[in-house]
C-alpha positions as CSV (number, residue, x, y, z in Angstrom):
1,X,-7.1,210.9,172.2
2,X,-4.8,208.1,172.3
3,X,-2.4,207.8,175.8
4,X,1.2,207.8,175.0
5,X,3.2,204.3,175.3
6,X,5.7,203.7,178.1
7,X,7.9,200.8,178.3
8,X,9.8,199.6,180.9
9,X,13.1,198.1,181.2
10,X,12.2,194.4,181.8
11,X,9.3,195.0,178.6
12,X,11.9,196.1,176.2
13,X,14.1,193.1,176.8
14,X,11.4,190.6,176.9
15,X,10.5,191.8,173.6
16,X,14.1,192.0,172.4
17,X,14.2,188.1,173.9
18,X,11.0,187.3,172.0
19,X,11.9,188.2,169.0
20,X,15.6,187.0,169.0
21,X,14.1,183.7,169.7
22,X,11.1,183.9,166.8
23,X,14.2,185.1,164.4
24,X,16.6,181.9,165.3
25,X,13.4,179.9,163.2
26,X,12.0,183.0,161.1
27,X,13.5,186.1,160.8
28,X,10.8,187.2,158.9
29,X,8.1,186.2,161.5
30,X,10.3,188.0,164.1
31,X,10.0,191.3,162.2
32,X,6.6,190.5,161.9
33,X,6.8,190.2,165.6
34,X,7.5,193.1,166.4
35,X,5.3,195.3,163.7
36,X,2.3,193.5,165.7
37,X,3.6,194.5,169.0
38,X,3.7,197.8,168.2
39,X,0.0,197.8,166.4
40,X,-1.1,195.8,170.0
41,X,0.6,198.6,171.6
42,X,-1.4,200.9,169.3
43,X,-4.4,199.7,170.0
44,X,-4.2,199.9,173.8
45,X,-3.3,203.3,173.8
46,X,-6.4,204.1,171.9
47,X,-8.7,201.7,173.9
48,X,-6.5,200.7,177.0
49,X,-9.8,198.7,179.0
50,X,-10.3,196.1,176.4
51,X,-7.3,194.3,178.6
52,X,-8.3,191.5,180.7
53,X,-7.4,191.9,184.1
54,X,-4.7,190.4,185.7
55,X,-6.4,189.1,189.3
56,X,-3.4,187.2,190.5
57,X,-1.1,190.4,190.8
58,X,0.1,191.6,194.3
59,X,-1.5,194.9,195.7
60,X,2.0,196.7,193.8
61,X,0.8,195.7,190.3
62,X,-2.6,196.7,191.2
63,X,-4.7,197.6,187.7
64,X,-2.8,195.5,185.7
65,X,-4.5,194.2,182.7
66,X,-3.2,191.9,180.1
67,X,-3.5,191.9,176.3
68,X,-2.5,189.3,173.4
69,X,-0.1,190.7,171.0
70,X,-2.3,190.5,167.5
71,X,-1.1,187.5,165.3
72,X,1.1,186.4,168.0
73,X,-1.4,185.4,170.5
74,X,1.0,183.4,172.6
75,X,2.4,186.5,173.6
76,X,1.0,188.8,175.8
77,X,1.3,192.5,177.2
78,X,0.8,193.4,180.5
79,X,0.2,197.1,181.2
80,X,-1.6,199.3,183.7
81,X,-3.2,202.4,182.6
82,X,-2.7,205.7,184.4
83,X,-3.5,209.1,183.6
84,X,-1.9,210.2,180.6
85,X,-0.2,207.1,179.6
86,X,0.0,203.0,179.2
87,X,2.8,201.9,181.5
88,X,4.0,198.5,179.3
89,X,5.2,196.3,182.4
90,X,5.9,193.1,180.2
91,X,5.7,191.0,177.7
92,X,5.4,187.5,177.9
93,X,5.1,184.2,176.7
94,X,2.1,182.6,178.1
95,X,3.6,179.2,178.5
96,X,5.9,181.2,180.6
97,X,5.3,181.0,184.6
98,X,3.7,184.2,184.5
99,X,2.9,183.8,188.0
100,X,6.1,184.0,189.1
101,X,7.4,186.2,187.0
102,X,4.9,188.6,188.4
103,X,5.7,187.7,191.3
104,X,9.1,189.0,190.9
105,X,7.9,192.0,189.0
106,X,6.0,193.5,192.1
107,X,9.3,192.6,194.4
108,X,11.3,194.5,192.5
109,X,9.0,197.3,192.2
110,X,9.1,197.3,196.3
111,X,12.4,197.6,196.6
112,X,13.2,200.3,194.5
């Protein structure tokens, strides 16, 4: 049974970002964009270990796995799996400093 899909704020505008800036060069590969994120989303709900782990994440973003979006390899997802459902917590750019932006991701968390 494939786990529902849920998004969070700062993953819905990093794709909206993403593919924005594919669709100032190709609108068509933009579309094509987000088609693929949505099949790499597909695919994680049906098989949500095949993610690499994400080992640099603070204790907050513990289980946090990451995931290429397919055809856009560039790009990745970064998600945790819980019990009935793939928590989407980004999606990035790997030229991006992911590091940081992680980084940021589990400060946040704490303070709400």
């Amino acid at each position: 049974m494939a786990l529902r899909i849920e998004e969070s704020r700062n993953a819905r505008q990093d794709a909206l970002a993403s593919y924005l800036y594919i669709g100032q060069d190709s609108p068509s590969a933009a579309e094509r964009f987000l088609t693929a994120l949505e099949a790499g989303f597909a695919r994680l709900a049906e098989m949500p270990g095949i993610g690499a782990p994400v080992e640099q994440a603070g204790l907050r973003l513990a289980g946090l796995r990451r995931w290429p979006v397919p055809g856009f390899r560039s790009y990745l997802i970064f998600y945790r799996e819980r019990e009935d459902r793939i928590e989407v917590v980004r999606v990035l750019h790997g030229a991006r400093d992911i590091d940081h932006i992680l980084l940021e991701e589990e400060t946040s968390d704490r303070e709400e």
